[in-house]
C-alpha positions as CSV (number, residue, x, y, z in Angstrom):
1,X,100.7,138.4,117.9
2,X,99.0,135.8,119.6
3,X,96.9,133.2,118.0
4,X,93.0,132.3,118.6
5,X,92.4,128.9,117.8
6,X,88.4,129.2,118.1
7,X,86.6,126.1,117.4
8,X,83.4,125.9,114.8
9,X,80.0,124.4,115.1
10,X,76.4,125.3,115.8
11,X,77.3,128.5,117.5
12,X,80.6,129.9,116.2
13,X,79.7,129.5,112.1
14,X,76.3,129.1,112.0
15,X,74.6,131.1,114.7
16,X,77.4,133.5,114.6
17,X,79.0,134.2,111.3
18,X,83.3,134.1,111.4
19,X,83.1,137.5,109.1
20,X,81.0,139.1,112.1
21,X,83.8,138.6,114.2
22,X,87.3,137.7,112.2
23,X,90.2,138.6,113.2
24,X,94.1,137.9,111.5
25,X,94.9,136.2,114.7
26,X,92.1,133.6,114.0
27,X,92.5,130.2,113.3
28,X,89.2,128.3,112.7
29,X,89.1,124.8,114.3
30,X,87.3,121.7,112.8
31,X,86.8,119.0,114.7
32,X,87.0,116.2,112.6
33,X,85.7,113.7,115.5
34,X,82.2,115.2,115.2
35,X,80.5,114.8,111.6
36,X,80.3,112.9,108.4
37,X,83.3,113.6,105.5
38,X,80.6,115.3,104.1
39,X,79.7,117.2,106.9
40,X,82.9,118.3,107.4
41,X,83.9,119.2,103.7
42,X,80.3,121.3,103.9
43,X,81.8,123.3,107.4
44,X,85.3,123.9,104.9
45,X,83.3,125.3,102.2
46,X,81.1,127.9,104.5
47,X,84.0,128.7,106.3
48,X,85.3,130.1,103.1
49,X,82.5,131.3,101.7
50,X,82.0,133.6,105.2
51,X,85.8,134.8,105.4
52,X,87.8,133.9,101.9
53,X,90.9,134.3,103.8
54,X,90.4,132.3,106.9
55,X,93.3,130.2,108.0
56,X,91.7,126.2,109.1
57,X,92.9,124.0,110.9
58,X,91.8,120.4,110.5
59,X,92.0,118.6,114.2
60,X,92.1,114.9,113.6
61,X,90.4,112.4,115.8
62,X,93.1,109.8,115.9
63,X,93.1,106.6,117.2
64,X,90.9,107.6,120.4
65,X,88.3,105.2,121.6
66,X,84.7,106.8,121.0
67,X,81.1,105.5,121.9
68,X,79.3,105.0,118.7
69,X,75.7,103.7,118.1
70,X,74.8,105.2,120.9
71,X,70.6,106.0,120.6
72,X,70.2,109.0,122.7
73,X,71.9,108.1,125.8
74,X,73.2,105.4,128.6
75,X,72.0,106.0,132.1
76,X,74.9,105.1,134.5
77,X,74.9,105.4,138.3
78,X,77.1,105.0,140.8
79,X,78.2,101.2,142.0
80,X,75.8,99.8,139.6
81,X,76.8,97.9,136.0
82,X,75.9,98.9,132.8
83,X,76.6,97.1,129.5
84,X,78.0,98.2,126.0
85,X,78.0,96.2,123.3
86,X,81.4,96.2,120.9
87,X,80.2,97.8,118.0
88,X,79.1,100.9,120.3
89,X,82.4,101.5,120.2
90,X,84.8,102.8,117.0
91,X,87.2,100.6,117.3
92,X,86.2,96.8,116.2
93,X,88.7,94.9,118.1
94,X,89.4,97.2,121.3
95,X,87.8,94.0,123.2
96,X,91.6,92.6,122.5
97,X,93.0,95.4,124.3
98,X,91.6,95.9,127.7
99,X,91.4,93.6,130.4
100,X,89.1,92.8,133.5
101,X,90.1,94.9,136.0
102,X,90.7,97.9,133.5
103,X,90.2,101.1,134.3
104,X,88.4,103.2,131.9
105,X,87.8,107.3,131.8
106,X,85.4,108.8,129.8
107,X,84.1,112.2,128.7
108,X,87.1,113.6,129.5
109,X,87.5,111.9,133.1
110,X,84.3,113.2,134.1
111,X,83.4,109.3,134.5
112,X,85.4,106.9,135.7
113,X,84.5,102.9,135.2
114,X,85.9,99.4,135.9
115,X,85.6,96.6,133.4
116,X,84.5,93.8,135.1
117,X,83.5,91.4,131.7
118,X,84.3,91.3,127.9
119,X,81.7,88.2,126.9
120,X,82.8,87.4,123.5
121,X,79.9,85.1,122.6
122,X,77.5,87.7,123.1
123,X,80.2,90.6,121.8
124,X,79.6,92.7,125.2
125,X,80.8,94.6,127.8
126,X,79.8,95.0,131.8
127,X,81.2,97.9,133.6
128,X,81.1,99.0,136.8
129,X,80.5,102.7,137.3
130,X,82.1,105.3,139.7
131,X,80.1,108.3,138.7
132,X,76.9,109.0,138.1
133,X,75.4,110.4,134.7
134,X,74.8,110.2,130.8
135,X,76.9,108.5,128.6
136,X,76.3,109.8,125.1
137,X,77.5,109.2,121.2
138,X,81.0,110.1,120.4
139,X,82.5,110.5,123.8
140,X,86.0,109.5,124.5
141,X,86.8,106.3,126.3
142,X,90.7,106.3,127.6
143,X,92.6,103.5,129.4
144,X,95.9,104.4,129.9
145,X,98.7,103.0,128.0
146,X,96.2,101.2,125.3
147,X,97.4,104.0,122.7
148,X,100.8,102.2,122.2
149,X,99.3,99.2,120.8
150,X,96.7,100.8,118.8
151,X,97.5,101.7,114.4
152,X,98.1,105.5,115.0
153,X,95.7,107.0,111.8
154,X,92.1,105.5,111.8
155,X,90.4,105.7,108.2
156,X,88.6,108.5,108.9
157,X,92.2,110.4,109.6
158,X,93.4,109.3,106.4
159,X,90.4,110.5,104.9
160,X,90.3,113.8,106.6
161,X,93.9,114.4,105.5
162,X,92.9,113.8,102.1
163,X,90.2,116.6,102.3
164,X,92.7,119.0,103.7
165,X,94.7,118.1,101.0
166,X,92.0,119.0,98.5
167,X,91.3,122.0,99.8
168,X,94.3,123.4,100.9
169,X,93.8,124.1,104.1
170,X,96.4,126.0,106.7
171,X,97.0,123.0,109.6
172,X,96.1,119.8,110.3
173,X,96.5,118.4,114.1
174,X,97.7,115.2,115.2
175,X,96.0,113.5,117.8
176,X,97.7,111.1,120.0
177,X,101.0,111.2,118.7
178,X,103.2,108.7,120.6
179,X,106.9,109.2,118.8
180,X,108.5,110.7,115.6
181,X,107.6,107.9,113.9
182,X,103.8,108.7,114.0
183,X,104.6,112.3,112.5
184,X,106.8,110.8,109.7
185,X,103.9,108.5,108.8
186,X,101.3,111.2,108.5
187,X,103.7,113.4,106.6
188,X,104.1,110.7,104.4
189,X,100.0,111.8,103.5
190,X,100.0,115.4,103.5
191,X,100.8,117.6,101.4
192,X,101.4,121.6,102.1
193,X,99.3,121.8,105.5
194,X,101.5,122.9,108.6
195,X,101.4,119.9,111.5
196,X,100.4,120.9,114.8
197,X,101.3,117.9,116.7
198,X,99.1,117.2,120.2
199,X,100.9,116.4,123.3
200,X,98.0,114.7,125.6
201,X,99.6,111.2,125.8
202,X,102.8,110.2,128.3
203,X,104.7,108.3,125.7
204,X,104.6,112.1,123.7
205,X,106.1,113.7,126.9
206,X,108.2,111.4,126.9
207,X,109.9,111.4,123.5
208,X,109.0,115.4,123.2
209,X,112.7,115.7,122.0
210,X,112.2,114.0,119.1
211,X,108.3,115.0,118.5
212,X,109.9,118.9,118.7
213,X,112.9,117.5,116.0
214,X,109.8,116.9,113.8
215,X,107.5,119.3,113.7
216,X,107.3,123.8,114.4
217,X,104.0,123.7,116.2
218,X,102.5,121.4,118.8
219,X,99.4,121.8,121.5
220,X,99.1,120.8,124.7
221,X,95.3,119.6,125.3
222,X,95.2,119.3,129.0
223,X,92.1,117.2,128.7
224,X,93.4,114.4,127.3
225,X,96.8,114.3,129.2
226,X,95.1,114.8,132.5
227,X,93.7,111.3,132.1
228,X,97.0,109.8,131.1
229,X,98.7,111.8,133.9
230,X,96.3,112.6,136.8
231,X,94.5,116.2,137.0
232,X,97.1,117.3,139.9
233,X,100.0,116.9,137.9
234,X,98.6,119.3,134.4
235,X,100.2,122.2,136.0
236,X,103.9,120.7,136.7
237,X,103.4,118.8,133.0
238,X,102.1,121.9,131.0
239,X,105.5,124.3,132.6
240,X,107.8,121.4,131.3
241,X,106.1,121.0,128.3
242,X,106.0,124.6,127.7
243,X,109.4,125.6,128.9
244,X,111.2,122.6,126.8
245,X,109.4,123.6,123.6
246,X,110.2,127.1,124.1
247,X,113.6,126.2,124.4
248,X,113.8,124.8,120.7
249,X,112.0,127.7,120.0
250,X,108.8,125.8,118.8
251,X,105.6,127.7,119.1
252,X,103.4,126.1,121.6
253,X,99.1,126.0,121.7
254,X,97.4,125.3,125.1
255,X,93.9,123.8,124.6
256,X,90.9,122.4,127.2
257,X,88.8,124.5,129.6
258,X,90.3,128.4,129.3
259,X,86.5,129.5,129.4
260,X,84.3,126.7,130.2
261,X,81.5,128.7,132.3
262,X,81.0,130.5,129.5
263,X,79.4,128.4,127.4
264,X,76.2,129.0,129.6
265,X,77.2,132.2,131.5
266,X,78.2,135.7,129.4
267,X,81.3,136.6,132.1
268,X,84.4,134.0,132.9
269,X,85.2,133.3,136.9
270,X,87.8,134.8,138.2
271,X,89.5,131.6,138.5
272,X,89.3,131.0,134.7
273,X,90.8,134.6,133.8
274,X,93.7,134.3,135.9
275,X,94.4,130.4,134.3
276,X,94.2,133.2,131.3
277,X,96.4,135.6,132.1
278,X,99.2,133.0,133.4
279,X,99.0,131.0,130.4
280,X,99.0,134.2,128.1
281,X,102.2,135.4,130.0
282,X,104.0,131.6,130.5
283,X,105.5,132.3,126.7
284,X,102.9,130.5,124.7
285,X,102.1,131.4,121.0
286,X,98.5,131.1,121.3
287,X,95.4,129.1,122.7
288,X,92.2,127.1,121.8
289,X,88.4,127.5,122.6
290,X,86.7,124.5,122.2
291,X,82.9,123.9,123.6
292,X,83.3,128.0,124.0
293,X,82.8,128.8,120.7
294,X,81.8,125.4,118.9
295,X,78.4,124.9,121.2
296,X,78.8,127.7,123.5
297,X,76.1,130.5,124.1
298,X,78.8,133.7,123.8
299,X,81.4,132.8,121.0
300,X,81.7,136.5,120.2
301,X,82.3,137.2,124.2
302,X,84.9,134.4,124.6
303,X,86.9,136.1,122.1
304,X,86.5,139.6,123.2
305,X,87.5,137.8,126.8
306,X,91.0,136.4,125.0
307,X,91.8,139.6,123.1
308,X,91.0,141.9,125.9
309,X,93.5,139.9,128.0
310,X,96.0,139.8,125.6
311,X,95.7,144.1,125.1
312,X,96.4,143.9,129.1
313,X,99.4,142.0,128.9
314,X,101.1,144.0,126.1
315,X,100.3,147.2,127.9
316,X,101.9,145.7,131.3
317,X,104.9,145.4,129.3
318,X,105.0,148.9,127.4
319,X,104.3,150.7,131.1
């Protein structure tokens, strides 16, 4: 059977209860880089109290480079500058990290900037800007490389670990994993959880033998590794991922994008459901909706969209 992992939030939870639409296949994502401990603890207890038997899954944020203090938004255009301050982002001394000349990609490589100065006295940044848009709170800021010199569990990880710890819950995902040694640290915190560990940095593909020594699960989120290893090349690294893991006979997620139109619109593009269908048949053991079901407009429709996909499949097989 394959596995859902759907993501909850405002839509999938809230707006649209888990016990309207549970299934056994169902694993309930919570992302813990959105939210407060509290928060988050709050979305564990609902969960639960909707759906007693719902497996979780606590996604950690790891040590990814957010925007933070961020009032609304930042207007950036196109060959002009634009200025953040340090403490706008979560990481106090990423300012000893990145160098003029840098390039950064944010919001999931939707933006792309250059740094051009890091002015200690007056603790600020000046980019320049490729794209053109809004740069909000919490939004991912990636140079490639920086991960390796970065402490692999922020506090908030080791807090989150904690709560999943407390309440039992079914998996927690490591984000930005790098080596073995990064999965021997956080098992060294947690206690009955299953690890899925995340492949979306180069230094994971690169020691994938001895990531897949450590662990029974991992997920591929093409979002992240497409910034580390260019958009063209997600196809040629998700079939090598995929086909080593399988090898080992580790049980492989594939997260980012499946069913992004429909967060506004009720039907996928024909483009999205044969990145379904290939992906369903390329020997995965299940998937993840993100924005689909955590913000999206059709939760209940992206996983009819999954399941209906994966009934076509099985009957190829049986005719």
């Amino acid at each position: 059977m394959k596995k859902i992992i759907a993501t909850v939030g405002p839509s999938l939870l809230y707006k649209t209860p888990i016990n309207k639409i549970h299934n056994q296949s169902y694993i309930y994502r919570i992302n813990g880089a959105h939210g407060t401990i509290q928060e988050i603890e709050s979305h564990i207890k609902e969960i639960r109290k909707q759906q007693s038997d719902a497996k979780i899954l606590m996604d950690l944020p790891g040590n990814k480079i957010r925007t933070t203090n961020v009032e609304d938004y930042i207007k950036i255009e196109e060959g002009e500058n634009f200025t953040l301050n340090f403490n706008q982002l979560n990481y106090s001394t990423f300012f000893k990290h990145i160098k003029v000349g840098d390039i950064i990609w944010a919001n999931d490589s939707i933006f792309k900037f250059k740094l051009l100065k890091k002015d200690l006295e007056k603790a600020q940044f000046t980019f320049l800007s490729y794209s053109t848009g809004k740069l909000q709170n919490n939004k991912g800021m990636h140079v490639r490389g920086i991960h390796e010199e970065i402490p692999f569990l922020f506090e908030k990880d080791k807090k989150l670990i904690n709560l999943a710890n407390k309440y039992h819950l079914d998996y927690i995902g490591l984000s930005f994993v790098r080596n073995k040694k990064d999965i021997q640290l956080a098992k060294e915190l947690i206690e009955n959880s299953t690890i899925i560990s995340k492949v979306e940095t180069l230094s994971a593909v690169n020691n994938l033998d001895e990531i897949l020594e450590e662990v029974e699960h991992i997920l591929i989120d093409r979002g992240d590794l497409s910034t580390e290893v260019g958009l063209n090349n997600i196809p040629t690294y998700q079939k090598f991922i995929i086909d080593k893991a399988t090898f080992y006979n580790k049980k492989v997620f594939l997260a980012t994008q499946f069913l992004k139109t429909m967060e506004i619109n009720p039907i996928p593009t024909i483009a999205e459901t044969i990145d379904l269908y290939n992906s369903l048949k390329s020997g995965i053991y299940g998937l993840q909706l993100s924005e689909e079901t955590a913000i999206g407009n059709y939760p209940e429709l992206c996983l009819d969209v999954i399941n209906k996909q994966i009934k076509n499949i099985k009957e190829e097989y049986i005719r």
